[in-house]
N, C-alpha and C positions, 0 to 999 in steps of 0.2 A: 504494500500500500504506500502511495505516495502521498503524503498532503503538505499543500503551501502551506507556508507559517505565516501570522497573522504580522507576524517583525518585517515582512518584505515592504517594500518601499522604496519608489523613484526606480532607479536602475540594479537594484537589488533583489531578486527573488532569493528569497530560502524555502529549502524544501526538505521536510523530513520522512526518511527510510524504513518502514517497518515491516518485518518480512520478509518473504519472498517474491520482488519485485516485475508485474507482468507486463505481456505488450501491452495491455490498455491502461496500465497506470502511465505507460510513458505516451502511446499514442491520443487517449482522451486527457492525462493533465497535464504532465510535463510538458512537453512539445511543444504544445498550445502556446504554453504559455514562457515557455523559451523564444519560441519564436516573434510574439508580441514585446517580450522584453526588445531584442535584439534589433527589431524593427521600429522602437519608441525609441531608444535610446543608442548613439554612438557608441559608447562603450558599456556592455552589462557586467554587473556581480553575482556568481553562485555560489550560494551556500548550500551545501548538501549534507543536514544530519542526519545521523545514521543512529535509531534506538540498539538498544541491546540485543534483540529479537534479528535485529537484523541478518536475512541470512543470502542477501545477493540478489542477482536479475538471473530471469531467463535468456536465455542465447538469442531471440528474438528485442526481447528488451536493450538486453545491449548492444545487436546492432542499428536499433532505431534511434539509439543517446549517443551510436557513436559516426553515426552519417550523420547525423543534425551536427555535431560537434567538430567535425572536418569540415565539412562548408562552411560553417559560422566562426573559425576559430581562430582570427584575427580580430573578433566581436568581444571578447571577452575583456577586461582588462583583469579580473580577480577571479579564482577559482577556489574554493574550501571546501572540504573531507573532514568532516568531526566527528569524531568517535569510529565505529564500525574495527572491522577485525585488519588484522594488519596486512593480510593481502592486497583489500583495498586502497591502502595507504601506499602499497609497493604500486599499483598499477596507476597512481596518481603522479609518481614522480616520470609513469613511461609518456600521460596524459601533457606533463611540463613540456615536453619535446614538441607536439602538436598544438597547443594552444599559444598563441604569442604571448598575452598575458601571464599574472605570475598565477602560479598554482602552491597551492600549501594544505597540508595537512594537519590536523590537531588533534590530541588527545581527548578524553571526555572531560577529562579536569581542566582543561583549557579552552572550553566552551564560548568564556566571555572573553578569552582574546582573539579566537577565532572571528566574532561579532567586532570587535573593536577592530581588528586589522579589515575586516571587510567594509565597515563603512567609513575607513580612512582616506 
């Protein structure tokens, strides 16, 4: 399950992970509403937390987050990973390589610096 968080704002979405993430969470929420970000604003911020529960996308999933994210991935200027398991966190620094923007990872203890470095 994917849901926005109510914290998003201006060029900012945050979106929180829970579960096992499907096409239709990314094809009916995500996407959408990536792609509105990207389209309103020059440059957008993702925040992407991840609950405890968390346990990944489908292989459809992730190729729909990850053709939207090559096309658009000059769009971005900030990318964040909070919490979730550490493989995620390994496939986030392969994500720095393709996103022009910075991309960064954070622990679950470091929630509110994730939030401060994103809306800086």
């Amino acid at each position: 399950m994917i849901e926005i968080l109510p914290e998003s704002h201006d060029n900012i979405l945050a979106v929180r992970g829970a579960g096992r993430l499907s096409r239709g969470d990314y094809e009916d929420v995500l996407i959408p509403r990536l792609r509105s970000l990207v389209d309103e604003h020059p440059k957008a911020r993702f925040l992407f937390y991840m609950d405890a529960d968390f346990k990944g996308w489908d292989p459809v999933a992730a190729w729909h987050y990850a053709r939207f994210g090559l096309k658009h991935r000059d769009r971005f200027e900030k990318v964040a990973a909070v919490c979730g398991p550490k493989w995620v966190h390994a496939g986030m620094k392969l994500k720095s390589y393709i996103v022009s923007g910075d991309v960064r990872t954070f622990l679950c203890e470091e929630t509110a610096d994730a939030w401060k470095w994103i809306e800086s």
